[in-house]
C-alpha positions in Angstrom: 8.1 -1.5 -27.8 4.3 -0.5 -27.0 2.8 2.1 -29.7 2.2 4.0 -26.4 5.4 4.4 -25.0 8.5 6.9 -24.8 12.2 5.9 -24.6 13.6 8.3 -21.7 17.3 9.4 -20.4 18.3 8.0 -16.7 19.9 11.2 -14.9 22.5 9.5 -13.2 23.6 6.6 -15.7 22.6 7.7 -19.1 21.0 4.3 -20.1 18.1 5.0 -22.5 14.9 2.9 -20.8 11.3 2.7 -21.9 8.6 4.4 -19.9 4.8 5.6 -20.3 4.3 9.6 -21.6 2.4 10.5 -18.6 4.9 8.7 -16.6 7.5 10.9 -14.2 10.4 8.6 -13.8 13.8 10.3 -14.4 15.8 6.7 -13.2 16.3 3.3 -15.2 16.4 1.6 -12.1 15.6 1.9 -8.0 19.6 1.2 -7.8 20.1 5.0 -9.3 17.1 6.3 -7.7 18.9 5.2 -4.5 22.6 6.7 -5.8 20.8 10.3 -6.5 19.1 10.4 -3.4 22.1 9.9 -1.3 23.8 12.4 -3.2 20.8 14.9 -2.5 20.4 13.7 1.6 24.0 15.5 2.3 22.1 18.9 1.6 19.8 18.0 4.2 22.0 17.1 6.7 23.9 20.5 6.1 20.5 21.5 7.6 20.5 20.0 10.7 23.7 19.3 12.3 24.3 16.9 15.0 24.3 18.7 18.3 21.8 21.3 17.1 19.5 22.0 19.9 15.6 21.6 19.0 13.4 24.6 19.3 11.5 23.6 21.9 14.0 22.6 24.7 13.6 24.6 28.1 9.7 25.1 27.5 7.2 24.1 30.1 3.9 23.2 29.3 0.8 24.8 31.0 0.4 21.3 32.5 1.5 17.8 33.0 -1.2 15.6 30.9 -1.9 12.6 33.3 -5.2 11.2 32.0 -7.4 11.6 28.7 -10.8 10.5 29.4 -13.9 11.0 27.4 -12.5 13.9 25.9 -11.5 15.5 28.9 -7.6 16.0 29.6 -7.1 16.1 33.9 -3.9 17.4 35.2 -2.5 16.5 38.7 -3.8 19.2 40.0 -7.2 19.1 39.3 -7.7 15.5 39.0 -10.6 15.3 40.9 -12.3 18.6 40.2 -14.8 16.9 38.1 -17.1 15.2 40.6 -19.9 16.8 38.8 -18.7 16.7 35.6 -19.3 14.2 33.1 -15.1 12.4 33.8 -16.0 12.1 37.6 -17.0 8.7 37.2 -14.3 7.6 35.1 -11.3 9.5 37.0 -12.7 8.1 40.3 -12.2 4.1 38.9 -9.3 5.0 37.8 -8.1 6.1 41.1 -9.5 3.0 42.8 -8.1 0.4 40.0 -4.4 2.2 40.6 -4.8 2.3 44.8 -6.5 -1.1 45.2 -5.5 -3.4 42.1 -6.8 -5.0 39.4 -10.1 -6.7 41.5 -9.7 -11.0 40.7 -12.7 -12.5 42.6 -15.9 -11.5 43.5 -17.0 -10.4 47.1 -20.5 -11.0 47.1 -20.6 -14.7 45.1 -16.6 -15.4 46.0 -15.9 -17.2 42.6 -12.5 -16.5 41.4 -13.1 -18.0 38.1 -11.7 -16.9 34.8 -14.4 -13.7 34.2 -13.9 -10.1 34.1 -14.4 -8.3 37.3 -15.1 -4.8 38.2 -15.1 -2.3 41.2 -18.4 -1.7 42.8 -18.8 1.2 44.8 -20.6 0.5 48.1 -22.8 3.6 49.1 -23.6 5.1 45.5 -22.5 8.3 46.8 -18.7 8.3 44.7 -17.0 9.3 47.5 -13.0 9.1 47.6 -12.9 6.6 50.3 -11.4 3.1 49.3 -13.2 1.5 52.3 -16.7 2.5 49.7 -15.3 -0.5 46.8 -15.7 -3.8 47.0 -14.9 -6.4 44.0 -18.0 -7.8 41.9 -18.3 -10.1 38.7 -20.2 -8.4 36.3 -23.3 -10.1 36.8 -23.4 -9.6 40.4 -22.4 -5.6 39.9 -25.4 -5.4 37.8 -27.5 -7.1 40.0 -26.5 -5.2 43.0 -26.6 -1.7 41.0 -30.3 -2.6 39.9 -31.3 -3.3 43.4 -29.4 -0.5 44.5 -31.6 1.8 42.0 -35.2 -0.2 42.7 -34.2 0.8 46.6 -33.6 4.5 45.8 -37.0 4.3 43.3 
């Protein structure tokens, strides 16, 4: 036995076991640990009988929580309130990636290779209209955003 070390009681078998003093074990083993804890789970299932009903059943929220952009949480109903807010950009991609699909080739190079594709819109203006999108790779979306921009300059 260790200079610095006390022989302790188990609370459920007796057995005499050797711990640390600053230690807070009250078992000899994880097998009684186990045995008083399932003695000590029937008082909490006194507590919550099966069949009670939960405290919040039958309440509405404000809302229905569709999206959670940027910060910004956008119900059904004013989904697209935000045109000049900061998740107007966002929403609006959204919309267009859920009405017209994940985009898989490019319209303005027409590779379909293996790269990652976006939704351009057409007119620059954001408008809800899915005949404004077209499909681009990424290098040709930034190519025809930059051109787009030096046009506008």
């Amino acid at each position: 036995m260790k200079k610095c070390s006390i022989v302790k009681k188990c609370i459920i078998c007796g057995k005499e076991f050797v711990s640390a003093p600053s230690s807070k074990r009250k078992y000899c083993s994880r097998i009684c640990y186990v045995v008083d804890w399932a003695k000590r789970s029937v008082f909490f299932k006194k507590d919550f009988p099966k069949g009670n009903i939960p405290w919040n059943k039958g309440i509405k929220r404000p809302y229905k929580p569709c999206f959670l952009r940027r910060g910004i949480r956008v119900s059904p109903a004013t989904e697209f309130k935000y045109k000049n807010g900061s998740g107007w950009n966002v929403v609006l991609h959204n919309w267009v990636k859920k009405n017209l699909g994940k985009p898989n080739k490019c319209d303005i190079c027409g590779t379909e290779e293996n790269r990652v594709y976006h939704w351009s819109n057409i007119s620059g203006g954001y408008k809800k209209d899915l005949n404004d999108w077209q499909r681009c790779c990424v290098p040709c979306h930034k190519n025809y955003d930059l051109s787009r921009q030096k046009q506008n300059a």
